[in-house]
Residue frames as qw, qx, qy, qz and C-alpha x, y, z in Angstrom:
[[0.517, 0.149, -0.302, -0.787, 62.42, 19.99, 46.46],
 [0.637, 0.005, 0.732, -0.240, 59.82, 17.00, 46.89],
 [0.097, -0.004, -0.868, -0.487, 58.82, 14.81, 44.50],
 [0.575, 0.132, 0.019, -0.807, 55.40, 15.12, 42.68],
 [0.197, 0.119, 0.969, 0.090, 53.21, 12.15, 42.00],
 [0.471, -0.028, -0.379, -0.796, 49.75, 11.62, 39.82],
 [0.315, 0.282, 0.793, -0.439, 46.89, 10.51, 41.44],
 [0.267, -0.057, -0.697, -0.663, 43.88, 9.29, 38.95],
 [0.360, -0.095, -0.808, -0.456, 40.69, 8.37, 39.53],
 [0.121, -0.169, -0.718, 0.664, 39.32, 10.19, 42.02],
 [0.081, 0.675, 0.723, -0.126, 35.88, 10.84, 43.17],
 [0.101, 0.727, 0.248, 0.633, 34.26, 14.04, 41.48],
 [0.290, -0.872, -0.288, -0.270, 33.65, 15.11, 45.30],
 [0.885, -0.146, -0.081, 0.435, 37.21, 15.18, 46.58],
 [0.036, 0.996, -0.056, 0.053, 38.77, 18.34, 47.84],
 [0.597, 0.576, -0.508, 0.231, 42.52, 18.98, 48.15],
 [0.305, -0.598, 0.528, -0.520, 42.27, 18.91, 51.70],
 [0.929, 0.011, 0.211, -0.304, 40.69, 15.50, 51.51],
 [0.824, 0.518, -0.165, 0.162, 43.41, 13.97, 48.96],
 [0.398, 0.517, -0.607, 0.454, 46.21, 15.26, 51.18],
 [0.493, -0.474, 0.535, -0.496, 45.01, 13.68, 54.29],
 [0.972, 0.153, -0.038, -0.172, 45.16, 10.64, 52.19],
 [0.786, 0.119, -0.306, 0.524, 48.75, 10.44, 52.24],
 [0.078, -0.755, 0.422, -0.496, 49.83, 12.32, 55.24],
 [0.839, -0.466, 0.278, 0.038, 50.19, 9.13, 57.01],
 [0.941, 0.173, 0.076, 0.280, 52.89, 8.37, 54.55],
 [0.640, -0.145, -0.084, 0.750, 54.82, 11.19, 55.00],
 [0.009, -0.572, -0.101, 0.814, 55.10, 15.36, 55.05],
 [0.418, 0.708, 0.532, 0.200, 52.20, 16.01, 52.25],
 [0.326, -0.155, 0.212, 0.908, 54.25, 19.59, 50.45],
 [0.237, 0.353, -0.225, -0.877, 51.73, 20.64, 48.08],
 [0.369, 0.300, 0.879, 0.002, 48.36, 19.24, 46.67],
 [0.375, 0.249, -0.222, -0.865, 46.20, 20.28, 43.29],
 [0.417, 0.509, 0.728, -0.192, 43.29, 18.78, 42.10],
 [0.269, 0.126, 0.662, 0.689, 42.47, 19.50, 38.21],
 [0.327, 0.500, 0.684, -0.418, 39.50, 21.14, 37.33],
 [0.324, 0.764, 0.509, 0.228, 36.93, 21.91, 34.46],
 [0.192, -0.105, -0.094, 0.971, 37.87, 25.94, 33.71],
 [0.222, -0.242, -0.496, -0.804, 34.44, 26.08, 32.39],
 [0.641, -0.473, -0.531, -0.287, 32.37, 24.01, 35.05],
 [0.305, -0.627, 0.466, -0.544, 34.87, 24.28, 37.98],
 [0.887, -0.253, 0.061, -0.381, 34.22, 20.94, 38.29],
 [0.381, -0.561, 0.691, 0.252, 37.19, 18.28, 39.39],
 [0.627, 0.517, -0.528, -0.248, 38.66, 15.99, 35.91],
 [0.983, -0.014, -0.155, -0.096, 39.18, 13.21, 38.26],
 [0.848, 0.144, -0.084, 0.503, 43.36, 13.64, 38.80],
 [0.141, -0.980, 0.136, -0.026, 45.67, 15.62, 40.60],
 [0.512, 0.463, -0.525, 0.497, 49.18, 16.01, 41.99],
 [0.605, -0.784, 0.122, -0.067, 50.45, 15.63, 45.35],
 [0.649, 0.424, -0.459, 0.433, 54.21, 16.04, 46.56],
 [0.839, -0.483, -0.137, 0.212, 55.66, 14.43, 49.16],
 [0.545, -0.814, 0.138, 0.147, 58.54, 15.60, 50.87],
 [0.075, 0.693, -0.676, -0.240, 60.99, 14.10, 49.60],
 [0.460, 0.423, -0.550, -0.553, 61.97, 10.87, 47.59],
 [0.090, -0.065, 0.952, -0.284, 61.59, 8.14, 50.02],
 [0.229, 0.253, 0.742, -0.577, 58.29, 8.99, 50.57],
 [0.568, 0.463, -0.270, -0.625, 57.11, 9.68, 47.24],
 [0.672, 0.098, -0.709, -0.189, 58.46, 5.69, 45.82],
 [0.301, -0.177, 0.860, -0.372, 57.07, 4.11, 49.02],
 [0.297, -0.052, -0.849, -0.435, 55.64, 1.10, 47.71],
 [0.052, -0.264, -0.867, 0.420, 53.52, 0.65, 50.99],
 [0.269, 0.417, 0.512, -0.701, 50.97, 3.48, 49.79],
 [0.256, 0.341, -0.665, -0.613, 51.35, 2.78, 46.23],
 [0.315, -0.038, -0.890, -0.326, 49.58, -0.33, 46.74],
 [0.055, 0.301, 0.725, -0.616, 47.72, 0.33, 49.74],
 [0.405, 0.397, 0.004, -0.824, 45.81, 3.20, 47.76],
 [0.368, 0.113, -0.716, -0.583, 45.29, 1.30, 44.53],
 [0.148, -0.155, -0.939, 0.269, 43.21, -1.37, 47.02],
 [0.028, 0.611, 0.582, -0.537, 40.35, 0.62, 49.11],
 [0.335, 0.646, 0.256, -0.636, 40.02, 3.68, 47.11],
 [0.672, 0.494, 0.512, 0.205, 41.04, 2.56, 43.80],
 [0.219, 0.951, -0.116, -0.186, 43.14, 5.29, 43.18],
 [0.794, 0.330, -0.039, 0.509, 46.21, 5.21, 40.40],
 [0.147, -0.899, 0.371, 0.182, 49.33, 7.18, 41.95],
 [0.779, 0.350, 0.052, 0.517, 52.11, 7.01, 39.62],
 [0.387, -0.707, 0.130, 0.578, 55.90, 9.19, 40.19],
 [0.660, 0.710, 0.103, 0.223, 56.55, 11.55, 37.57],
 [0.801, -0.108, 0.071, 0.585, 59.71, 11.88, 36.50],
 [0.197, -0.700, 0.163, 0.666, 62.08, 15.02, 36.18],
 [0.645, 0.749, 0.060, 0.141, 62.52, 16.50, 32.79],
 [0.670, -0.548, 0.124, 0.485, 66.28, 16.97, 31.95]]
């Protein structure tokens, strides 16, 4: 099972296909959502994306890379036990 991360503060025009081709250099991109409006359809700014597995989810190298150019927050959310 990979490990999910939260991505904030993306652009309104951002598809999922777009958001996971942001981090497919960083590793095997599992599964990507984008939030939306149920009423407008329209994205809320924040999604998920999960990485493979757990290396590639706490690599610091796109954690800070992203937060730079596009100004996006990606934070790892933790398991519920």
């Amino acid at each position: 099972m990979g490990k999910k991360l939260y991505v904030g503060n993306l652009s309104y025009s951002i598809d999922e296909g777009g958001l996971g081709d942001i981090f497919a250099p960083y590793g095997t991109v599992e599964s990507v959502a984008i939030v939306t409006d149920r009423e407008t359809g329209r994205s809320r700014g924040f999604g998920f994306v999960e990485m493979a597995n757990d290396a590639e989810a706490r690599s610091e190298e796109h954690t800070s890379e992203l937060q730079s150019p596009c100004n996006l927050v990606c934070r790892l959310l933790l398991e519920k036990k």
